[in-house]
C-alpha positions as a printed Julia matrix, in Angstrom:
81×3 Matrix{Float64}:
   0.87    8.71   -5.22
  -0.48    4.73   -4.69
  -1.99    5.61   -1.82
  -3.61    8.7    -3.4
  -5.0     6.58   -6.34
  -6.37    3.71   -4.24
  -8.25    6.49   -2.22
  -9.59    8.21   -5.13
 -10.61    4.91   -6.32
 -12.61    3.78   -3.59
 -13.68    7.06   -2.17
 -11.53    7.67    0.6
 -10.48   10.58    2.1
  -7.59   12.26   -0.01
  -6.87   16.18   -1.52
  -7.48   17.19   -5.05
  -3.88   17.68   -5.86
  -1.39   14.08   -5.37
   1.35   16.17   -4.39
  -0.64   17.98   -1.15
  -2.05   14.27   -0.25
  -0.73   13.44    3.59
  -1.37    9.81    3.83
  -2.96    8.26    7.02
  -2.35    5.35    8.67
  -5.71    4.18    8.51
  -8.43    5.46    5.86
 -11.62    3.7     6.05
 -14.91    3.82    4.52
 -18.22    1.3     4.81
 -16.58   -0.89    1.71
 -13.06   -0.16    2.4
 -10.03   -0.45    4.29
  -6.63    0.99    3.27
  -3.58    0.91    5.98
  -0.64    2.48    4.85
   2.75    1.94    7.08
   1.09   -0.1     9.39
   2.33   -3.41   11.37
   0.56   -6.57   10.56
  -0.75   -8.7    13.46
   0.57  -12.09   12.62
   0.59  -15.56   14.86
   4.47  -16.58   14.1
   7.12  -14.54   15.15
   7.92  -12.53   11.75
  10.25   -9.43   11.75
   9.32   -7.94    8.45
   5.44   -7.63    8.68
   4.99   -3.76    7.87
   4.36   -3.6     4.48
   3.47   -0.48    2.63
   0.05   -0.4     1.31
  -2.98   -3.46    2.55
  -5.85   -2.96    0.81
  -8.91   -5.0     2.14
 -12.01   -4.99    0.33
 -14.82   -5.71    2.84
 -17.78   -6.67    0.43
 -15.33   -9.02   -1.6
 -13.7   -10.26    1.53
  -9.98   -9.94    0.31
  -6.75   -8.52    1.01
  -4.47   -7.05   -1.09
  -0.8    -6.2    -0.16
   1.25   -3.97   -2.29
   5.13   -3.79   -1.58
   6.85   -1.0    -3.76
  10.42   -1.75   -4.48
  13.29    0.28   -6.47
  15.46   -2.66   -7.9
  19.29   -1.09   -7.94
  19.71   -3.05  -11.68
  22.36    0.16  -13.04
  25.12   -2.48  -11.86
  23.92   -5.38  -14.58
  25.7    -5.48  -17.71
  24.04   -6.05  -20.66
  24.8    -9.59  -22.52
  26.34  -10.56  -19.13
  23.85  -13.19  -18.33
């Protein structure tokens, strides 16, 4: 549904309805780039460089890079800290 939004938002290719939206690896317009699933190029040797969603915004000339996590916090007590 990120993926969705962020297309709607910048005018990228995407369905009407969030729930039939396939998500490519690469959606693109003049102004914007969203890759989705896709490894990152970097110099150093680092093993976790696929992150889920890069945004880059080519008129501002900056990247954005959105990492959704689930934290597993069901296992904290309350008042335990």
């Amino acid at each position: 549904m990120i993926h969705w939004e962020l297309c709607r938002k910048y005018q990228l290719e995407h369905h009407e309805k969030w729930y039939e939206h396939q998500p490519e690896s690469v959606s693109e317009n003049e102004s914007t780039k969203l890759l989705w699933d896709f490894m990152i190029q970097c110099d150093n040797s680092i093993k976790h460089r696929k992150p889920d969603l890069v945004l880059i915004d080519k008129q501002q000339k900056s990247v954005t890079v959105i990492d959704v996590a689930c934290p597993g916090d069901n296992r904290i007590l309350a008042g335990s800290v």
